[in-house]
C-alpha positions as CSV (number, residue, x, y, z in Angstrom):
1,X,7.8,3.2,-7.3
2,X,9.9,2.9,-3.9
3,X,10.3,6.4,-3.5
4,X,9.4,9.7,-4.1
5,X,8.9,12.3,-6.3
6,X,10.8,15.3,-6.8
7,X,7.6,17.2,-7.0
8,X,6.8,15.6,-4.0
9,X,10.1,16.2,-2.0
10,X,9.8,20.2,-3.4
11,X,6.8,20.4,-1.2
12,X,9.0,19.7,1.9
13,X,9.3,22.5,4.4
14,X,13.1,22.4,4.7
15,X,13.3,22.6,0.7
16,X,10.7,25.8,1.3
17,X,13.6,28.4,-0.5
18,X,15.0,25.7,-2.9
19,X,13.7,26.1,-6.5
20,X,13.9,23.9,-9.6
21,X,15.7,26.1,-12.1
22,X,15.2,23.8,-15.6
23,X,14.4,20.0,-16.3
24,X,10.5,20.7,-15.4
25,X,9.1,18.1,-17.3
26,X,10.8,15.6,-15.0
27,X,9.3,16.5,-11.8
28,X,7.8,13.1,-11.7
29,X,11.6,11.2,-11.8
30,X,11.4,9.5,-8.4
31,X,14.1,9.6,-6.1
32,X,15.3,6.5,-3.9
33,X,18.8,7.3,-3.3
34,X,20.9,10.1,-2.2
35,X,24.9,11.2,-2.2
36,X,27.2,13.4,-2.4
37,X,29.3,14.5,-5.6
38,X,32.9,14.9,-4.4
39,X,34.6,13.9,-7.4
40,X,34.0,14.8,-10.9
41,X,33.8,11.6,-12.4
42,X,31.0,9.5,-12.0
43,X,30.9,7.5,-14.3
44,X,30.5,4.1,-13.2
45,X,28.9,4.9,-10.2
46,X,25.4,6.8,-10.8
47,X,22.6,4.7,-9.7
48,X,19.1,4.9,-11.3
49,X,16.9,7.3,-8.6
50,X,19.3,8.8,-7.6
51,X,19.6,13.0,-6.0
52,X,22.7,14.1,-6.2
53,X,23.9,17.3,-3.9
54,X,27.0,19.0,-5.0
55,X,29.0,22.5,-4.2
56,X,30.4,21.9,-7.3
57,X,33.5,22.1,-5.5
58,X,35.7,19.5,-7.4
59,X,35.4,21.3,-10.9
60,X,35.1,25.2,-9.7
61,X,37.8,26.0,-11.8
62,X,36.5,24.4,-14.7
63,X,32.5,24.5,-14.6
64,X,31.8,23.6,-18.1
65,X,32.3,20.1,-16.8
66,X,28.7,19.8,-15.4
67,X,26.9,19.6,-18.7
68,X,28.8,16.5,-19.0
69,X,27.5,15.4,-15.2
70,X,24.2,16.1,-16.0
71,X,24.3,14.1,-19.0
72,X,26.0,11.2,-17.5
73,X,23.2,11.4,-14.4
74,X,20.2,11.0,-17.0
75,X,21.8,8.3,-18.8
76,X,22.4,6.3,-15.5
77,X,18.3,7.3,-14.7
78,X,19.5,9.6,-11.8
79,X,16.6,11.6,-10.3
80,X,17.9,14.8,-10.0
81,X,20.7,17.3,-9.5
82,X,20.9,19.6,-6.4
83,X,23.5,21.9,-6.7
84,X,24.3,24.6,-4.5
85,X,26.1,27.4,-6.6
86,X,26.7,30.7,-4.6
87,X,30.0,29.5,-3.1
88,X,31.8,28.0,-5.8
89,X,30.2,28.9,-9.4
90,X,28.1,31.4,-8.7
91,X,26.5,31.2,-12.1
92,X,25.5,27.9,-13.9
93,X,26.5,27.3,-17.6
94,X,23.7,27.6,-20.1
95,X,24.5,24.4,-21.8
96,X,24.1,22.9,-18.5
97,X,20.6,23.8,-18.1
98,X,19.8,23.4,-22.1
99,X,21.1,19.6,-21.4
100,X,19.1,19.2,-18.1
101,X,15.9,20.6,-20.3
102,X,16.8,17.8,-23.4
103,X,16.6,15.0,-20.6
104,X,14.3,16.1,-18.4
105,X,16.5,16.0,-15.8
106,X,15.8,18.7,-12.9
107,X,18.2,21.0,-11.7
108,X,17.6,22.0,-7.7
109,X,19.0,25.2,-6.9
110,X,19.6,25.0,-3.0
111,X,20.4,27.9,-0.5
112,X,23.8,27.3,0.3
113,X,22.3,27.7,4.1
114,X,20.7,24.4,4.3
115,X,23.5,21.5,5.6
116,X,23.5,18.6,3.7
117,X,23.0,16.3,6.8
118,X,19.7,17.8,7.6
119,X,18.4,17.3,3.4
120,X,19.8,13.6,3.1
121,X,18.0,12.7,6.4
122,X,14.7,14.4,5.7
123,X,14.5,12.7,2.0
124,X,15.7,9.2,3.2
125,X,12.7,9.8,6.0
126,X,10.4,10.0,3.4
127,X,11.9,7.3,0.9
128,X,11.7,4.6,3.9
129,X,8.4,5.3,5.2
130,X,6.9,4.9,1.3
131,X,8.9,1.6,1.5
132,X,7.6,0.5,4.9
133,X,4.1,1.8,3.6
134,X,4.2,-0.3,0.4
135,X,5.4,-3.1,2.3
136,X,2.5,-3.0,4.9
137,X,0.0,-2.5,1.9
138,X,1.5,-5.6,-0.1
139,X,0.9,-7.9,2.9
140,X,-2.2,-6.7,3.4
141,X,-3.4,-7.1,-0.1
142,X,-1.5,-10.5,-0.7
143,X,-3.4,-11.7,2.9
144,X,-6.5,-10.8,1.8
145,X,-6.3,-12.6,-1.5
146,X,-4.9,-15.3,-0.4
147,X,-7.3,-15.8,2.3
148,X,-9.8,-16.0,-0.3
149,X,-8.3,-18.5,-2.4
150,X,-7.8,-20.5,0.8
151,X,-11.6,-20.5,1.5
152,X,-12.3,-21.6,-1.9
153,X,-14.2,-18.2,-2.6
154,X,-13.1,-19.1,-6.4
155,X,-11.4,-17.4,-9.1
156,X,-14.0,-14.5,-9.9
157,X,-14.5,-13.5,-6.1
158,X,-10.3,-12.8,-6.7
159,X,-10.9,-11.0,-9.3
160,X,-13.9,-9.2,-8.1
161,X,-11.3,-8.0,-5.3
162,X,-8.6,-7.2,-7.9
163,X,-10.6,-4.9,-9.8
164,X,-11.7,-2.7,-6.4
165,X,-7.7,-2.9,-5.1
166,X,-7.2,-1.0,-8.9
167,X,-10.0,0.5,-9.8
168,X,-10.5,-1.0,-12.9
169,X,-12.2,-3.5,-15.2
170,X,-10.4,-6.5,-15.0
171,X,-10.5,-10.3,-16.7
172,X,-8.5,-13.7,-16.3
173,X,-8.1,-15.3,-19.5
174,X,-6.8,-19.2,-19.8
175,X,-4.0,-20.0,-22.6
176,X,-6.4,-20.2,-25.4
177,X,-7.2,-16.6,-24.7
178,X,-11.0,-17.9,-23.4
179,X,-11.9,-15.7,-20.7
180,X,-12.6,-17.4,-17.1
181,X,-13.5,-14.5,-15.5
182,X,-14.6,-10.6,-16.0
183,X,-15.4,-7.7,-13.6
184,X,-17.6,-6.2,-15.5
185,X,-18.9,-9.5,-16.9
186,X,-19.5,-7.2,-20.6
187,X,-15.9,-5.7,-20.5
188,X,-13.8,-5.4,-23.9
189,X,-10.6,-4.4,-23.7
190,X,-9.5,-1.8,-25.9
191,X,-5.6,-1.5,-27.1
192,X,-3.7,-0.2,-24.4
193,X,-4.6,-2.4,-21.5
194,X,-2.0,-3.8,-19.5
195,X,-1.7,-7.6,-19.7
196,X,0.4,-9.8,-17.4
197,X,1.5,-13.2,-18.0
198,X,0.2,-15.9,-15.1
199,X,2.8,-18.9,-14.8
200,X,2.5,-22.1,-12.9
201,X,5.6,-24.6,-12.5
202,X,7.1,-22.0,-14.7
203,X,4.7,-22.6,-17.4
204,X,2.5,-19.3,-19.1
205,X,-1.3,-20.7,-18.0
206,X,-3.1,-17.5,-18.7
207,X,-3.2,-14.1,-18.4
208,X,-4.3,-11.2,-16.7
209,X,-5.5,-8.0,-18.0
210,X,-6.6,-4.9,-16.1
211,X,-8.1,-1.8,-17.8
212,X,-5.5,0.4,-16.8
213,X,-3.1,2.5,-19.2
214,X,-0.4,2.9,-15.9
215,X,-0.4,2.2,-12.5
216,X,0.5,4.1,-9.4
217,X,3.0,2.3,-7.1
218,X,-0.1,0.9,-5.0
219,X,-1.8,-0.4,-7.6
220,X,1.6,-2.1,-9.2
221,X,1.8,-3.6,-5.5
222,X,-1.8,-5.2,-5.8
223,X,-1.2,-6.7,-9.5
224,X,2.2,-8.7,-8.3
225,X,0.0,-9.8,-5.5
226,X,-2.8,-10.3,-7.4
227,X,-1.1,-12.6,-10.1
228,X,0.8,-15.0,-7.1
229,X,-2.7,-15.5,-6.3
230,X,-4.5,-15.9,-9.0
231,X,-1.9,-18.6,-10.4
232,X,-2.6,-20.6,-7.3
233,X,-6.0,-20.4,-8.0
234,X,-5.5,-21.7,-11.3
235,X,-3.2,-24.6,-10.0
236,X,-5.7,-25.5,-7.2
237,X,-8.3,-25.7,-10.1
238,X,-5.9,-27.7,-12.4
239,X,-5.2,-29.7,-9.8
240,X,-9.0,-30.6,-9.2
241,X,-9.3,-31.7,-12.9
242,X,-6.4,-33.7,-13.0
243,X,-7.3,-35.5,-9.7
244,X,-10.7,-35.7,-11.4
245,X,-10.0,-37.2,-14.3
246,X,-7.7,-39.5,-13.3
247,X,-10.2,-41.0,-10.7
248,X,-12.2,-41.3,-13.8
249,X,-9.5,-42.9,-15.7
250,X,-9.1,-45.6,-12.5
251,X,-13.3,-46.0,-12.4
252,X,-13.2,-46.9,-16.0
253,X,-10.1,-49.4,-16.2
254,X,-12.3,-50.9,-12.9
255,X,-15.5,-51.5,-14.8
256,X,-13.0,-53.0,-17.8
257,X,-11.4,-55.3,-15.8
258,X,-14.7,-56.3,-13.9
259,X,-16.3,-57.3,-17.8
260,X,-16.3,-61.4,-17.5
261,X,-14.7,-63.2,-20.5
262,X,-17.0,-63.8,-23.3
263,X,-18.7,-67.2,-23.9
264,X,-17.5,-69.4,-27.1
Protein backbone atom coordinates (compact mmCIF):
# COMPACT_ATOMS: atom_id res chain seq x y z
CA UNK A 1 0.00 0.00 0.00
CA UNK A 2 2.68 2.85 0.76
CA UNK A 3 0.41 4.94 2.50
CA UNK A 4 -2.61 5.52 4.20
CA UNK A 5 -6.04 5.45 4.27
CA UNK A 6 -8.43 8.22 4.16
CA UNK A 7 -10.33 6.45 6.94
CA UNK A 8 -7.30 6.32 8.56
CA UNK A 9 -6.04 9.95 8.23
CA UNK A 10 -9.97 11.07 9.36
CA UNK A 11 -9.01 9.61 12.64
CA UNK A 12 -6.23 12.26 13.00
CA UNK A 13 -6.68 14.78 15.82
CA UNK A 14 -5.95 17.92 13.63
CA UNK A 15 -8.68 16.54 11.05
CA UNK A 16 -11.02 16.24 14.42
CA UNK A 17 -13.76 18.99 12.83
CA UNK A 18 -13.12 17.92 9.11
CA UNK A 19 -15.93 15.65 7.74
CA UNK A 20 -16.24 13.57 4.59
CA UNK A 21 -19.39 15.02 2.90
CA UNK A 22 -19.95 12.17 -0.12
CA UNK A 23 -17.70 9.52 -1.92
CA UNK A 24 -18.08 7.07 1.36
CA UNK A 25 -17.54 4.04 -0.25
CA UNK A 26 -13.93 5.15 -0.99
CA UNK A 27 -12.74 5.60 2.46
CA UNK A 28 -10.27 2.93 1.82
CA UNK A 29 -8.52 4.96 -1.47
CA UNK A 30 -4.96 5.34 0.11
CA UNK A 31 -3.25 8.40 0.04
CA UNK A 32 0.59 8.80 -0.78
CA UNK A 33 0.79 12.23 -2.06
CA UNK A 34 -0.32 15.61 -1.29
CA UNK A 35 -0.69 19.26 -3.14
CA UNK A 36 -2.25 22.02 -3.64
CA UNK A 37 -4.82 22.96 -6.48
CA UNK A 38 -3.99 26.46 -7.62
CA UNK A 39 -4.96 26.12 -11.10
CA UNK A 40 -8.02 24.72 -12.54
CA UNK A 41 -6.57 22.47 -14.97
CA UNK A 42 -5.08 19.40 -13.98
CA UNK A 43 -5.09 17.58 -16.37
CA UNK A 44 -1.85 16.08 -16.96
CA UNK A 45 -0.70 16.38 -13.69
CA UNK A 46 -2.88 14.28 -11.13
CA UNK A 47 -0.94 11.52 -9.73
CA UNK A 48 -2.51 8.14 -8.56
CA UNK A 49 -2.85 8.60 -4.36
CA UNK A 50 -3.07 11.61 -4.51
CA UNK A 51 -5.15 14.43 -1.58
CA UNK A 52 -5.74 17.31 -3.07
CA UNK A 53 -6.44 20.65 -0.79
CA UNK A 54 -8.11 23.50 -2.53
CA UNK A 55 -9.95 26.97 -1.64
CA UNK A 56 -11.36 26.61 -4.76
CA UNK A 57 -10.01 29.89 -5.30
CA UNK A 58 -9.02 29.69 -9.08
CA UNK A 59 -12.68 28.85 -10.38
CA UNK A 60 -14.86 30.91 -7.62
CA UNK A 61 -16.45 32.64 -10.18
CA UNK A 62 -17.35 29.73 -12.03
CA UNK A 63 -17.84 26.65 -9.50
CA UNK A 64 -19.49 24.21 -11.79
CA UNK A 65 -15.96 23.51 -12.88
CA UNK A 66 -15.32 21.13 -10.02
CA UNK A 67 -17.52 18.25 -11.09
CA UNK A 68 -15.14 18.23 -13.97
CA UNK A 69 -11.97 18.17 -11.16
CA UNK A 70 -13.44 15.52 -9.39
CA UNK A 71 -13.83 13.50 -12.31
CA UNK A 72 -10.56 14.09 -13.74
CA UNK A 73 -9.00 13.24 -9.95
CA UNK A 74 -10.78 9.64 -10.06
CA UNK A 75 -9.72 8.91 -13.46
CA UNK A 76 -5.99 9.77 -12.62
CA UNK A 77 -6.67 7.33 -9.21
CA UNK A 78 -6.36 10.43 -6.97
CA UNK A 79 -7.26 9.65 -3.26
CA UNK A 80 -9.32 12.33 -2.35
CA UNK A 81 -10.47 15.92 -2.58
CA UNK A 82 -10.14 18.36 0.48
CA UNK A 83 -11.78 21.40 -0.18
CA UNK A 84 -12.27 24.14 1.94
CA UNK A 85 -15.55 26.05 0.84
CA UNK A 86 -16.61 28.90 3.36
CA UNK A 87 -14.31 31.52 1.77
CA UNK A 88 -14.82 31.20 -1.77
CA UNK A 89 -18.01 28.88 -2.78
CA UNK A 90 -19.68 28.65 0.24
CA UNK A 91 -21.95 25.94 -1.15
CA UNK A 92 -20.81 22.91 -3.27
CA UNK A 93 -22.62 22.01 -6.57
CA UNK A 94 -24.79 18.96 -6.33
CA UNK A 95 -23.31 17.41 -9.45
CA UNK A 96 -20.15 17.65 -7.79
CA UNK A 97 -21.01 15.46 -5.00
CA UNK A 98 -23.38 13.14 -7.29
CA UNK A 99 -19.95 12.58 -9.42
CA UNK A 100 -17.74 12.18 -6.30
CA UNK A 101 -20.56 9.36 -5.13
CA UNK A 102 -20.38 7.54 -8.96
CA UNK A 103 -16.50 7.20 -8.37
CA UNK A 104 -16.14 6.77 -5.04
CA UNK A 105 -14.09 9.49 -4.72
CA UNK A 106 -14.36 11.34 -1.16
CA UNK A 107 -14.95 14.81 -0.73
CA UNK A 108 -13.26 16.39 2.69
CA UNK A 109 -14.93 19.25 3.88
CA UNK A 110 -12.20 21.16 5.97
CA UNK A 111 -12.61 24.18 8.42
CA UNK A 112 -11.25 26.88 6.63
CA UNK A 113 -9.22 27.35 10.23
CA UNK A 114 -6.83 24.66 9.69
CA UNK A 115 -3.51 26.01 7.56
CA UNK A 116 -2.53 23.95 4.95
CA UNK A 117 1.12 23.71 6.22
CA UNK A 118 0.16 22.09 9.39
CA UNK A 119 -2.41 19.14 7.21
CA UNK A 120 0.38 18.44 4.39
CA UNK A 121 3.03 17.90 7.28
CA UNK A 122 0.89 15.77 9.57
CA UNK A 123 -0.26 13.43 6.46
CA UNK A 124 3.27 13.18 4.96
CA UNK A 125 4.32 12.19 8.82
CA UNK A 126 2.19 9.43 8.55
CA UNK A 127 2.75 8.38 4.82
CA UNK A 128 6.71 8.12 5.57
CA UNK A 129 6.63 6.40 8.71
CA UNK A 130 4.20 3.50 6.93
CA UNK A 131 7.02 3.59 4.32
CA UNK A 132 9.94 3.43 6.81
CA UNK A 133 7.71 0.72 8.67
CA UNK A 134 7.22 -1.49 5.52
CA UNK A 135 10.70 -1.08 4.65
CA UNK A 136 11.92 -2.24 8.14
CA UNK A 137 9.32 -5.18 7.95
CA UNK A 138 10.55 -6.27 4.27
CA UNK A 139 14.20 -6.62 5.49
CA UNK A 140 13.20 -8.32 8.31
CA UNK A 141 11.09 -10.86 6.57
CA UNK A 142 13.51 -11.17 3.39
CA UNK A 143 16.52 -11.82 6.29
CA UNK A 144 14.74 -14.34 7.86
CA UNK A 145 13.94 -16.26 4.82
CA UNK A 146 16.91 -15.93 3.39
CA UNK A 147 18.70 -17.05 6.29
CA UNK A 148 16.89 -20.15 6.12
CA UNK A 149 17.57 -20.93 2.63
CA UNK A 150 21.20 -20.25 3.41
CA UNK A 151 21.27 -22.92 6.18
CA UNK A 152 19.75 -25.34 3.86
CA UNK A 153 16.55 -25.57 6.17
CA UNK A 154 14.84 -26.61 2.56
CA UNK A 155 12.04 -25.55 0.70
CA UNK A 156 9.02 -26.57 3.01
CA UNK A 157 10.64 -25.02 6.29
CA UNK A 158 10.20 -21.56 3.69
CA UNK A 159 7.12 -22.25 3.25
CA UNK A 160 6.21 -23.34 6.62
CA UNK A 161 7.46 -19.57 7.51
CA UNK A 162 5.48 -18.14 4.55
CA UNK A 163 2.30 -19.33 5.64
CA UNK A 164 2.72 -17.86 9.48
CA UNK A 165 4.21 -14.32 7.83
CA UNK A 166 0.33 -14.45 5.97
CA UNK A 167 -1.71 -16.33 7.75
CA UNK A 168 -2.60 -18.70 5.37
CA UNK A 169 -2.47 -22.13 3.71
CA UNK A 170 0.18 -21.96 1.33
CA UNK A 171 1.84 -24.46 -1.49
CA UNK A 172 4.88 -24.37 -4.06
CA UNK A 173 4.02 -26.03 -7.08
CA UNK A 174 6.89 -26.95 -9.84
CA UNK A 175 6.05 -26.25 -13.75
CA UNK A 176 4.12 -29.27 -14.26
CA UNK A 177 1.74 -27.91 -11.58
CA UNK A 178 3.11 -31.10 -9.14
CA UNK A 179 3.16 -29.73 -5.76
CA UNK A 180 6.67 -29.61 -3.83
CA UNK A 181 5.44 -28.35 -0.85
CA UNK A 182 2.06 -27.58 1.27
CA UNK A 183 1.36 -25.93 4.74
CA UNK A 184 -1.30 -27.75 5.53
CA UNK A 185 0.12 -30.83 3.76
CA UNK A 186 -4.11 -31.75 2.82
CA UNK A 187 -4.69 -28.11 1.44
CA UNK A 188 -6.88 -27.65 -1.85
CA UNK A 189 -7.13 -24.64 -3.17
CA UNK A 190 -10.42 -23.34 -4.08
CA UNK A 191 -10.93 -20.66 -7.02
CA UNK A 192 -10.01 -17.47 -5.78
CA UNK A 193 -6.49 -17.98 -4.40
CA UNK A 194 -3.87 -15.79 -5.33
CA UNK A 195 -1.11 -17.44 -7.36
CA UNK A 196 2.29 -15.89 -8.16
CA UNK A 197 4.52 -16.84 -10.90
CA UNK A 198 8.34 -18.07 -9.50
CA UNK A 199 11.04 -17.25 -12.22
CA UNK A 200 14.69 -18.17 -12.31
CA UNK A 201 17.20 -16.78 -15.17
CA UNK A 202 13.99 -15.19 -16.19
CA UNK A 203 12.35 -18.45 -16.81
CA UNK A 204 8.57 -19.37 -15.08
CA UNK A 205 9.85 -22.58 -12.75
CA UNK A 206 6.85 -22.79 -10.56
CA UNK A 207 4.42 -21.13 -8.73
CA UNK A 208 3.25 -19.97 -5.58
CA UNK A 209 -0.17 -20.01 -4.25
CA UNK A 210 -1.39 -18.66 -0.89
CA UNK A 211 -5.00 -19.09 0.40
CA UNK A 212 -5.69 -15.55 0.47
CA UNK A 213 -8.52 -13.62 -1.54
CA UNK A 214 -6.34 -10.02 -0.80
CA UNK A 215 -3.59 -8.98 1.10
CA UNK A 216 -2.93 -6.20 3.39
CA UNK A 217 0.23 -4.14 2.57
CA UNK A 218 2.28 -6.49 5.11
CA UNK A 219 1.41 -9.42 3.85
CA UNK A 220 2.01 -8.17 -0.07
CA UNK A 221 5.57 -7.20 1.59
CA UNK A 222 6.15 -10.98 2.75
CA UNK A 223 4.92 -12.60 -0.63
CA UNK A 224 7.61 -10.33 -2.86
CA UNK A 225 10.04 -11.54 -0.24
CA UNK A 226 8.85 -14.72 -0.04
CA UNK A 227 8.99 -15.54 -3.96
CA UNK A 228 12.97 -13.94 -4.21
CA UNK A 229 13.41 -16.71 -1.86
CA UNK A 230 11.79 -19.32 -2.73
CA UNK A 231 13.19 -19.06 -6.40
CA UNK A 232 16.62 -19.35 -4.92
CA UNK A 233 15.63 -22.22 -3.29
CA UNK A 234 14.50 -23.76 -6.30
CA UNK A 235 17.81 -22.73 -8.18
CA UNK A 236 19.97 -24.08 -5.36
CA UNK A 237 17.92 -27.33 -5.76
CA UNK A 238 18.21 -27.28 -9.63
CA UNK A 239 21.48 -26.59 -9.29
CA UNK A 240 22.11 -29.79 -7.09
CA UNK A 241 20.46 -32.02 -9.75
CA UNK A 242 22.27 -30.68 -12.55
CA UNK A 243 25.66 -30.95 -10.71
CA UNK A 244 24.33 -34.45 -9.83
CA UNK A 245 23.59 -35.71 -12.89
CA UNK A 246 26.28 -34.53 -14.69
CA UNK A 247 28.80 -36.18 -12.13
CA UNK A 248 26.80 -39.14 -13.11
CA UNK A 249 27.02 -38.50 -16.75
CA UNK A 250 31.20 -38.18 -16.25
CA UNK A 251 31.06 -41.62 -13.78
CA UNK A 252 29.39 -43.45 -16.61
CA UNK A 253 31.52 -42.26 -19.80
CA UNK A 254 34.56 -43.34 -17.03
CA UNK A 255 33.36 -46.92 -16.58
CA UNK A 256 32.83 -46.80 -20.76
CA UNK A 257 36.01 -45.80 -21.55
CA UNK A 258 37.64 -48.18 -18.71
CA UNK A 259 35.68 -51.44 -20.75
CA UNK A 260 38.99 -53.24 -22.56
CA UNK A 261 38.53 -54.00 -26.33
CA UNK A 262 36.84 -57.15 -27.04
CA UNK A 263 38.90 -60.37 -27.97
CA UNK A 264 38.58 -61.67 -31.77
Amino acid sequence: MNGVTIRELMEMPLLKDARVISGFEGMDRVVRFIDIMEVPDLRGWLREGELLLTTAYSIRHDPSLLPEIVEHMAQAGAAALAIKPERFLHDLPEEMISVSNRYQLPIIELPAMIPYMDITHAVMEQVLDRQAALLRRSEEVYRTLTTMVLENSGLQAVADNVSELVKGAVRVLDNHGHVLVSVPPDWKPQSKQLEWDIAVDKQVVGKLQIDKESLDDIQQVCVEQARVVVALELMRTKTAMDTENRLRGNFIDELLSAVPPRQT
